[in-house]
Backbone bond lengths (Angstrom), bond angles and torsions (degrees), N, CA, C in turn:
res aa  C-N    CA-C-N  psi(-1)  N-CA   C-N-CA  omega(-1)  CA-C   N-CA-C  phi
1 X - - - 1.471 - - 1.534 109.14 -
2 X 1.089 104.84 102.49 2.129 114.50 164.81 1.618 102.46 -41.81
3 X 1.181 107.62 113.23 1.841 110.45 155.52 1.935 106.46 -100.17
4 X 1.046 80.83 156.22 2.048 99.15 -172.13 1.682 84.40 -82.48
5 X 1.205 76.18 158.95 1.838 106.18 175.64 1.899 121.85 -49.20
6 X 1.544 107.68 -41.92 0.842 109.06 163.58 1.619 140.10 -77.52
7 X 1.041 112.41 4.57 1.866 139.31 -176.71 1.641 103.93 -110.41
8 X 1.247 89.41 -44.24 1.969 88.53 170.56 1.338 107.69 -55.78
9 X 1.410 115.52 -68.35 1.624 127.38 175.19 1.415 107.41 -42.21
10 X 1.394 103.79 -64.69 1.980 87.34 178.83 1.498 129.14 -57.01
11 X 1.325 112.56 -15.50 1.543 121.69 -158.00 1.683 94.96 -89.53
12 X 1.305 107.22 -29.55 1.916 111.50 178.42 1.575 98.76 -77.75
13 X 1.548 127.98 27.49 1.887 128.02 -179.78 2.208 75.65 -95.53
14 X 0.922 105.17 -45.34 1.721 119.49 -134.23 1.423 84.65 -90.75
15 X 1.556 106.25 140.85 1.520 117.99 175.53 1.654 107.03 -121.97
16 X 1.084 121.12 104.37 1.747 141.90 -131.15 1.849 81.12 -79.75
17 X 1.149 120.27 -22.77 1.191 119.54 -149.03 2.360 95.01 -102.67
18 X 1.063 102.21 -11.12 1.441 111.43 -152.96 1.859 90.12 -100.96
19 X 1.333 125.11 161.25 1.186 145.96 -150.72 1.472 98.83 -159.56
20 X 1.719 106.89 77.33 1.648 97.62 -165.03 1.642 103.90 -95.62
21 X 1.669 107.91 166.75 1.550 122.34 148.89 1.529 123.03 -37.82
22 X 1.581 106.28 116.92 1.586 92.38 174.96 1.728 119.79 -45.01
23 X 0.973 136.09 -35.79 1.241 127.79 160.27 1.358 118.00 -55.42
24 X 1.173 141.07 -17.39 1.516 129.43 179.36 1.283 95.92 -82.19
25 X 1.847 116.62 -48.14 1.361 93.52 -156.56 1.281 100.00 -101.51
26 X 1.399 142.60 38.18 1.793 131.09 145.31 1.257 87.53 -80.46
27 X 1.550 140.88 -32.47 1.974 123.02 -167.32 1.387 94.10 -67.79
28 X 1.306 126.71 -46.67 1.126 140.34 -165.09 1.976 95.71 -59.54
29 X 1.229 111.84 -77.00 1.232 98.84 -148.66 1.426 111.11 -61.12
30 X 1.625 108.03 -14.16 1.525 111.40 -168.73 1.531 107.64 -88.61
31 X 1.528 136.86 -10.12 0.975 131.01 131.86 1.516 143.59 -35.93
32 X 1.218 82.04 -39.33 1.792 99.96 -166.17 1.479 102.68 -95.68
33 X 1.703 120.48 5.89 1.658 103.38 -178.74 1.864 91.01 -127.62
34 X 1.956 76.22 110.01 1.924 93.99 -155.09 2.004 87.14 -111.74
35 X 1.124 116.66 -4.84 1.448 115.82 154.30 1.469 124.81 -11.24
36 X 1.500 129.64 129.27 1.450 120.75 175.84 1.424 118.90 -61.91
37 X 1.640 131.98 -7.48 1.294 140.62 -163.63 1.505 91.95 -131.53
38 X 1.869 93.51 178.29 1.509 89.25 -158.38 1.683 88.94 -102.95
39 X 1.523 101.64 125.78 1.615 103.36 -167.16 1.482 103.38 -96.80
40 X 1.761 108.44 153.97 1.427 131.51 -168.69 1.401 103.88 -83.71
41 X 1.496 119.76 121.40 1.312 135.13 166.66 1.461 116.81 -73.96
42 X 1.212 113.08 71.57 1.966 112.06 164.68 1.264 126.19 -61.32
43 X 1.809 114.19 143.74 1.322 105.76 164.87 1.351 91.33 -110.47
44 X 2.027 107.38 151.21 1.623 111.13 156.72 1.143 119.44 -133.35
45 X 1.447 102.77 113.57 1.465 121.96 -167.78 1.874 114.28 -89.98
46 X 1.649 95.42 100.48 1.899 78.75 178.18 1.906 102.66 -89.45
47 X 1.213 97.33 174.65 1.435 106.84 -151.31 1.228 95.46 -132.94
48 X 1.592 131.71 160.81 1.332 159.92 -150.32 1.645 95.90 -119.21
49 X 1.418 120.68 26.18 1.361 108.63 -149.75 2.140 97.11 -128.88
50 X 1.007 126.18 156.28 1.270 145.50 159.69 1.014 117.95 -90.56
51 X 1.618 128.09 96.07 1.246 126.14 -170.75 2.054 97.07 -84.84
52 X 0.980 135.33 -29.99 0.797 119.44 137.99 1.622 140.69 35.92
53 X 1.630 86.64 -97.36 1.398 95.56 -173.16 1.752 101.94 -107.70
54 X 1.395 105.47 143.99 1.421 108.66 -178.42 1.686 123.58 -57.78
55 X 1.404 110.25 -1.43 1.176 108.51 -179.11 1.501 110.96 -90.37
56 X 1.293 109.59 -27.80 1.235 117.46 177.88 1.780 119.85 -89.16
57 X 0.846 103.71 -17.31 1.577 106.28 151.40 1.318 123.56 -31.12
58 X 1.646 116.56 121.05 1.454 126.06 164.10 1.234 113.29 -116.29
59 X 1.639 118.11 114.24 1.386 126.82 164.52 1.286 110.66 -143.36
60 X 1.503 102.46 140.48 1.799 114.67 -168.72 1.598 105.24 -166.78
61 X 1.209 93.59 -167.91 2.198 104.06 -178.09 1.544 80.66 -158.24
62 X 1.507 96.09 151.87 1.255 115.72 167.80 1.268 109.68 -143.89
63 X 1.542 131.26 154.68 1.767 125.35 175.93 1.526 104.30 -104.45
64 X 1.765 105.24 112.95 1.302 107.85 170.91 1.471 110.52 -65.57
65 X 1.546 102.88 152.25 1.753 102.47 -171.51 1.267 109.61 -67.88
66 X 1.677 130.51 -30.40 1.050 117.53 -170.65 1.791 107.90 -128.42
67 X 1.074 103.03 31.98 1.860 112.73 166.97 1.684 92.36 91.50
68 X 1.572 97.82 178.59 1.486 100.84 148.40 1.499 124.41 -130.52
69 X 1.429 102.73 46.26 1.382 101.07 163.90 1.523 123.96 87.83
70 X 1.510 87.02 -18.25 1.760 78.02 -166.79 1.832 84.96 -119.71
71 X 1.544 112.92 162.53 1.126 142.99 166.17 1.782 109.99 -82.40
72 X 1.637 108.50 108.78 1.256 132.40 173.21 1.661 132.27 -77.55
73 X 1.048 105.97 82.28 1.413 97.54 -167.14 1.729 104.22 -81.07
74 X 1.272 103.44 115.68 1.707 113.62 -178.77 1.411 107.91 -69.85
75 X 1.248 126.86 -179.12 1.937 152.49 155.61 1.484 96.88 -145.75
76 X 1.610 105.86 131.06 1.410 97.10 176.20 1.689 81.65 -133.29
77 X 1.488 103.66 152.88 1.460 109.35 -172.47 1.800 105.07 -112.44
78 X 1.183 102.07 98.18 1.888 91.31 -168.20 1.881 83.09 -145.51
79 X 1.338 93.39 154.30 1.391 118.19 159.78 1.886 124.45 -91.86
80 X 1.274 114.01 144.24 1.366 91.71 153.09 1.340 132.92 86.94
81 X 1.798 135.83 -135.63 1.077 100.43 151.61 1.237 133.41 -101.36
82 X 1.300 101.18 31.79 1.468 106.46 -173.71 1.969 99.69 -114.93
83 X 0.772 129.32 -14.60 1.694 126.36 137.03 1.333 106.17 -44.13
84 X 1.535 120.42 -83.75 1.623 129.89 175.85 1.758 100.47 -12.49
85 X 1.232 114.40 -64.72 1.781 129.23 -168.62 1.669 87.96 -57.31
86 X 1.365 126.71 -64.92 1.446 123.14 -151.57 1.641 99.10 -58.02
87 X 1.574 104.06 -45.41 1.667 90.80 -165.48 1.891 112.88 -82.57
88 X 1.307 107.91 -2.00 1.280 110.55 172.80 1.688 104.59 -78.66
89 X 1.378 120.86 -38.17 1.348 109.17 -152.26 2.088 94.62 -99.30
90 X 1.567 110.34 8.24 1.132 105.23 164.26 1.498 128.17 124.32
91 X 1.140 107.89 -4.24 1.192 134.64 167.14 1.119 120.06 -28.01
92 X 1.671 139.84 123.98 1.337 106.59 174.06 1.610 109.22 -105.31
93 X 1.333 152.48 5.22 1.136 138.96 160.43 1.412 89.27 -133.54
94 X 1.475 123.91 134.67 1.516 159.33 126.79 1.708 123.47 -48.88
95 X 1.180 139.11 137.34 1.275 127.58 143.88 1.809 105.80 174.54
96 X 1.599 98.89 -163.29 1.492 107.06 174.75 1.025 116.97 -158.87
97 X 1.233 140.99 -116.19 1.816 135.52 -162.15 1.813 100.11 -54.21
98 X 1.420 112.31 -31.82 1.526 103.09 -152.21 1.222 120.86 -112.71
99 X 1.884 100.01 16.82 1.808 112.03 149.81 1.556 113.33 -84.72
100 X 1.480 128.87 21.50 1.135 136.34 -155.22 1.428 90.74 -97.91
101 X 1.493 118.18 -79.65 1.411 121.27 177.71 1.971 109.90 -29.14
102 X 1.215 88.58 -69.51 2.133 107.87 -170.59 1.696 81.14 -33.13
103 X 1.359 139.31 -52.19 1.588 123.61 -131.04 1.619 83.48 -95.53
104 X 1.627 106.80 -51.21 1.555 107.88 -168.15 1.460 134.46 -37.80
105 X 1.701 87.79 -52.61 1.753 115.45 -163.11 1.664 108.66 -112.55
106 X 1.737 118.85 -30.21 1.187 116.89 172.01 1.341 122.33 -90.52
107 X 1.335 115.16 -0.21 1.914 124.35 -171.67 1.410 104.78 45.23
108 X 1.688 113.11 61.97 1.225 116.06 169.34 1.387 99.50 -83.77
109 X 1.743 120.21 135.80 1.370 127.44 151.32 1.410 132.26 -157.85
110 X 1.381 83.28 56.32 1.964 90.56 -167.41 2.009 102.07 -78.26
111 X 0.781 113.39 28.15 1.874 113.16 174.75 1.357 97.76 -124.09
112 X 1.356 101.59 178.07 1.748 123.50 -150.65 1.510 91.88 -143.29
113 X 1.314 123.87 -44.90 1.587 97.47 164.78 1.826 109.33 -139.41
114 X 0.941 100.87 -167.88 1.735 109.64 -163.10 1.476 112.54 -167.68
115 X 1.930 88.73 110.12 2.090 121.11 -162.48 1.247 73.13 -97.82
116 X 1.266 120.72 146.98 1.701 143.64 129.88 1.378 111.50 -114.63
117 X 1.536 119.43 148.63 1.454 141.08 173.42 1.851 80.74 -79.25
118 X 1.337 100.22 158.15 1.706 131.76 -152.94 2.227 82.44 -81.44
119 X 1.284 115.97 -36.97 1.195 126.77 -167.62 1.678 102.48 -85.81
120 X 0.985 133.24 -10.83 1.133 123.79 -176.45 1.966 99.16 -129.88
121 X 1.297 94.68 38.53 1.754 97.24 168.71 1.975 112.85 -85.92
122 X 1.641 91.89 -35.36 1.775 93.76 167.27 1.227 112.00 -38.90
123 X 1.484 114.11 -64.01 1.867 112.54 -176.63 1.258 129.69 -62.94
124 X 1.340 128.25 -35.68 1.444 152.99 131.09 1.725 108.52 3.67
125 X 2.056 88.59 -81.41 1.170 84.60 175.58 1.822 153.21 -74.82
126 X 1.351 95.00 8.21 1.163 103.88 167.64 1.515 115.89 -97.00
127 X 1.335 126.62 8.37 1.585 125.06 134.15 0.944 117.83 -66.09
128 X 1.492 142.72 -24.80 1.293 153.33 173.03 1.775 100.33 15.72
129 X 1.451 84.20 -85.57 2.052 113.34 179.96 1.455 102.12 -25.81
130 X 1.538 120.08 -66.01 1.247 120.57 -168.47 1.751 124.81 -87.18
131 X 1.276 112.15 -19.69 1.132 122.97 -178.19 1.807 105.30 -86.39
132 X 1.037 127.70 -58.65 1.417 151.30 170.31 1.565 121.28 -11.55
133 X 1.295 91.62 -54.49 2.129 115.99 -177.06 1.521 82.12 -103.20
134 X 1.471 150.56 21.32 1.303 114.67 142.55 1.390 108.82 -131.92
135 X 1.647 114.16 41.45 1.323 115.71 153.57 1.806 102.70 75.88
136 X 1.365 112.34 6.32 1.665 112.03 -159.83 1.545 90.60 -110.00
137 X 1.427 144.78 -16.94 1.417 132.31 163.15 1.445 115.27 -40.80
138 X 1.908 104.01 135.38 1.550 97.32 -174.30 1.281 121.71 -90.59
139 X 1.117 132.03 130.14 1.675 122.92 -172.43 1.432 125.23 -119.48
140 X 1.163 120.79 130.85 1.928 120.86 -177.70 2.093 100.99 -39.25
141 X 0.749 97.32 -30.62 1.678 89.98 -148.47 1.703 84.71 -80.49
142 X 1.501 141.52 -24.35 1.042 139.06 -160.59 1.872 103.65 -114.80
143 X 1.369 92.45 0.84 1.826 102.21 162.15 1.515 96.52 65.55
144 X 1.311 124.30 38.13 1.541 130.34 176.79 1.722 105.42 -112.57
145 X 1.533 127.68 -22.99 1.259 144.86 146.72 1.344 123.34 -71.66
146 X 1.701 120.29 89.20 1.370 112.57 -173.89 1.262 98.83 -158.57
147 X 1.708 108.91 168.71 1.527 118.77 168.52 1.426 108.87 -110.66
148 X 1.599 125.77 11.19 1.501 134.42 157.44 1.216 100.57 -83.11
149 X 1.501 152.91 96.65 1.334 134.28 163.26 1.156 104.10 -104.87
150 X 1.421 132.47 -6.66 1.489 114.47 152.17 1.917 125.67 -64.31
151 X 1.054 116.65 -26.51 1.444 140.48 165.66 1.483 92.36 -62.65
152 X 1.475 129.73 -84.53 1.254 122.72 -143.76 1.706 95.21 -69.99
153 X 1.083 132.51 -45.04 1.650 119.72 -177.97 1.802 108.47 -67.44
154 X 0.951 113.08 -24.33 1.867 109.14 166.73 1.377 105.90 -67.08
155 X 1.270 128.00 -62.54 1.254 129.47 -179.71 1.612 107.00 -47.30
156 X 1.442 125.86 -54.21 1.858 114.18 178.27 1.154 100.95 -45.44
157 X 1.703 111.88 -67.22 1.869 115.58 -170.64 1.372 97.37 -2.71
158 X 1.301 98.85 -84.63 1.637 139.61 -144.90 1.489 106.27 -53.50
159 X 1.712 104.95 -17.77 1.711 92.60 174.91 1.705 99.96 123.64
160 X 1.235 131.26 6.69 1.564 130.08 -165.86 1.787 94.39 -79.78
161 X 1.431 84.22 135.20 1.814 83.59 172.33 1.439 101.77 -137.54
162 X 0.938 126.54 156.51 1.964 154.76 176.08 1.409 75.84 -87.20
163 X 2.008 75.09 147.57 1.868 87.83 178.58 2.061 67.32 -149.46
164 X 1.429 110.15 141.70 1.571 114.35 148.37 1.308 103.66 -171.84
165 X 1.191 106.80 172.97 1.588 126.17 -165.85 1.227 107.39 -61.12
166 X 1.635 118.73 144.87 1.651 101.73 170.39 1.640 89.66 -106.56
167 X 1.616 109.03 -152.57 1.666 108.01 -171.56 0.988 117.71 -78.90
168 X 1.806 119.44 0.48 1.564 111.56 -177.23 1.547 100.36 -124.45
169 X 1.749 104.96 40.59 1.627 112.56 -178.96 1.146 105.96 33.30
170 X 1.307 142.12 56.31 1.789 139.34 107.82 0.917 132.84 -69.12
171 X 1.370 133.96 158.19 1.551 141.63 -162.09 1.694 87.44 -110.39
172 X 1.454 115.47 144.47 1.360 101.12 147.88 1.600 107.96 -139.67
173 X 0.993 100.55 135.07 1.822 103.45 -174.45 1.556 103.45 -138.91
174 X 1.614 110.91 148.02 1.656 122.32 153.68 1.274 102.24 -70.98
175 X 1.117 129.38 157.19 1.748 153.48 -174.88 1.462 95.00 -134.78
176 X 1.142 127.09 -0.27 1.734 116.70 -159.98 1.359 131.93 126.82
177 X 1.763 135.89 170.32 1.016 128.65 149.72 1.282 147.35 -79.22
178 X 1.329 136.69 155.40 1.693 139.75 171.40 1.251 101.58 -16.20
179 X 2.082 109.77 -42.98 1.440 117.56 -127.44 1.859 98.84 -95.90
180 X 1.169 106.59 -15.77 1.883 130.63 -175.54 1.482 88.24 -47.19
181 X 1.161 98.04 176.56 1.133 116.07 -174.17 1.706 96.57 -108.01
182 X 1.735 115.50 -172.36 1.693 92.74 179.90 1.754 83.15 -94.78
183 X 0.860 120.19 -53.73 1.682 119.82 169.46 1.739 86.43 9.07
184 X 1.445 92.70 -98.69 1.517 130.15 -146.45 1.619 101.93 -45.86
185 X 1.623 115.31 -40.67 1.516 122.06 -172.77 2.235 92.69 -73.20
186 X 0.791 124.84 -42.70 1.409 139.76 173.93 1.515 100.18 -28.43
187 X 1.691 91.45 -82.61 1.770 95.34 171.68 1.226 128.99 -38.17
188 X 1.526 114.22 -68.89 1.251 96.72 157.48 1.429 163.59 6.54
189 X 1.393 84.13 -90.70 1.426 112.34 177.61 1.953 104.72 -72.45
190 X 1.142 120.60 -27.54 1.413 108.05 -172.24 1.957 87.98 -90.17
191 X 0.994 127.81 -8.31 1.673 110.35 -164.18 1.442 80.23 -104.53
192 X 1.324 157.39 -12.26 1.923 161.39 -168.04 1.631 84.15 -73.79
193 X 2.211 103.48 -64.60 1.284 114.96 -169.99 1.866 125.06 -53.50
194 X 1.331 90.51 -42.18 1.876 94.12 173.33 1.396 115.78 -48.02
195 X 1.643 97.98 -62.79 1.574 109.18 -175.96 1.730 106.18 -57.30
196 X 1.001 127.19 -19.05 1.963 112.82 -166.87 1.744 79.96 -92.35
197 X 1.182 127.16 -57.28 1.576 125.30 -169.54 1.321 104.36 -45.25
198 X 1.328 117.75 -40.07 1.969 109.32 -172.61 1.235 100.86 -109.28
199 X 1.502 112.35 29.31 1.637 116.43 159.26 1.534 106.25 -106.81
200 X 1.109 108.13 -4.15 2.086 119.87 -162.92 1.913 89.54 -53.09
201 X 1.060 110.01 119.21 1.371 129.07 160.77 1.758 117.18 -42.31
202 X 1.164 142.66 100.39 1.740 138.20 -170.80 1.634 112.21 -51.05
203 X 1.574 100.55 -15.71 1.320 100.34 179.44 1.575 120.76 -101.33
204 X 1.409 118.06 17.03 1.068 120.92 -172.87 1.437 122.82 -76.98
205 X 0.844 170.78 133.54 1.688 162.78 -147.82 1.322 105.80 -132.61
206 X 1.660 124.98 127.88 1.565 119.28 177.57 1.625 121.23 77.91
207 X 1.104 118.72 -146.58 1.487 117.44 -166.24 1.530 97.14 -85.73
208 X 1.355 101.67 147.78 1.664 122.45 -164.20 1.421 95.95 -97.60
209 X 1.603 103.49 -76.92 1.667 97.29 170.83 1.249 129.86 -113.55
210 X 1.495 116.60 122.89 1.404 118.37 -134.03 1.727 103.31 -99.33
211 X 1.319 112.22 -14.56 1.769 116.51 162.36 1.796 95.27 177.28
212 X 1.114 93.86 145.76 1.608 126.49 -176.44 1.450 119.66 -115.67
213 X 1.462 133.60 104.50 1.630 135.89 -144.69 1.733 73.34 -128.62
214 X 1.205 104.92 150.60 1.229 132.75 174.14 1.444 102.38 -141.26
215 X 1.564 128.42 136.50 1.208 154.07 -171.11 1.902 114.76 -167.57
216 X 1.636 84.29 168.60 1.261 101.36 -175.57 2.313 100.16 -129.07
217 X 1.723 108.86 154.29 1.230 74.11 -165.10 1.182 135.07 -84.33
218 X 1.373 114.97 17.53 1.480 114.83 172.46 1.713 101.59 -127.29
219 X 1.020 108.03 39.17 1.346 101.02 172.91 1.953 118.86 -131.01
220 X 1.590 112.55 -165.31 1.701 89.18 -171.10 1.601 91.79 -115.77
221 X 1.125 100.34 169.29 1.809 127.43 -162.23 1.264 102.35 -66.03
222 X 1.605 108.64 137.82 1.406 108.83 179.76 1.606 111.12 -114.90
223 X 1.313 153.37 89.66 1.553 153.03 -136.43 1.150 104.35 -91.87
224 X 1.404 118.24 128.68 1.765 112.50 -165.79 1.659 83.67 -111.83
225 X 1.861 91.10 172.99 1.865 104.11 -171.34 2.173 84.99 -83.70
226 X 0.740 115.80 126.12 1.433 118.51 161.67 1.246 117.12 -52.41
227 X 1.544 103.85 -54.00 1.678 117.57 -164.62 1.840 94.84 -61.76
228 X 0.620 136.56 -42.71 1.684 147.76 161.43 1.136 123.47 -11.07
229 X 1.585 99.75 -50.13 1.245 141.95 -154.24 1.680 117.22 -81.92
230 X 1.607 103.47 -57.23 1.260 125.08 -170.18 1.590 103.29 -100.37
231 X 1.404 121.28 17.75 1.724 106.59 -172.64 1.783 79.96 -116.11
């Protein structure tokens, strides 16, 4: 695979061989994301885990202290007065039975996440198909299933992100922008790390988290010491 000129240059920051301090490598990655836009700082956490079996399943939300940078455009699926609540407390699309067609047949998906009231999960789930494979199904455990939807849309504002396993049990999460400070990417990234550690499954056997890559998105991987991490 050809990398551009500027990924070569950043990729000579990173010592392929080194297992750095989360503080070295947010300086590190935020150096190295030399992009004309302000690029997204991911962590990817692989895991000691069997996605597999339902016990070993990790899914949750956590509120980064200082957001992640990007602007969330919600869908909350409520009737009534609890629509009334969603579009007061900020919501930017409202509705019920008759965003079904728009999502089904028109491939509407201009939002980033998707609240349903506990009563309107029937309709929900017959997006299943389309919502499902893009990580946008709403779930109790990720506080996107509720009858607080003024709570759950304050909490996105504010920076809350879903973290769960994909099929090759990695985590993938934003920690923040290029534009953060290292402070701010720090926080972050150590409050992402608390929450997956006191998410560790009881049935897990051996190493929990098995390596932690920090990046930016056009830039190359920075490998933190784990053991660092979890003491």
């Amino acid at each position: 695979m050809k990398r551009g000129k500027r990924y070569v240059e950043a990729a000579k920051l990173v010592d392929r061989a080194t297992l750095y301090d989360a503080a070295d490598a947010i300086a590190i990655v935020k150096k190295a994301a030399v992009a004309k836009f302000d690029e997204t700082i991911e962590a990817h956490i692989r895991t000691g885990c069997d996605g597999r079996h339902a016990d070993q399943q990790i899914r949750g939300a956590v509120v980064l202290p200082h957001g992640t940078g990007k602007t969330v455009r919600i869908l909350v699926f409520a009737k009534g007065p609890k629509a009334d609540e969603a579009a007061a407390a900020g919501a930017d699309y409202v509705g019920a039975e008759e965003l079904i067609p728009k999502i089904q047949n028109e491939g509407w998906l201009d939002f980033d996440v998707v609240v349903a009231t506990p009563d309107m999960m029937g309709v929900v789930g017959r997006l299943g198909r389309v919502l499902g494979p893009k990580g946008l199904m709403p779930n109790p455990k990720a506080g996107t299933v509720t009858m607080d939807v003024t709570k759950a849309i304050n909490d996105i504002k504010a920076g809350k992100i879903e973290y769960r396993l994909d099929k090759t049990n990695i985590i993938h999460v934003p920690v923040g922008k290029a534009s953060f400070t290292e402070e701010q990417l720090a926080d972050n990234f150590q409050t992402l790390v608390d929450a997956i550690i006191k998410a560790r499954p009881s049935t897990v056997k051996g190493a929990y988290l098995k390596s932690v890559t920090l990046t930016s998105t056009m830039g190359p991987g920075v490998k933190l010491n784990v053991a660092k991490l979890t003491n």
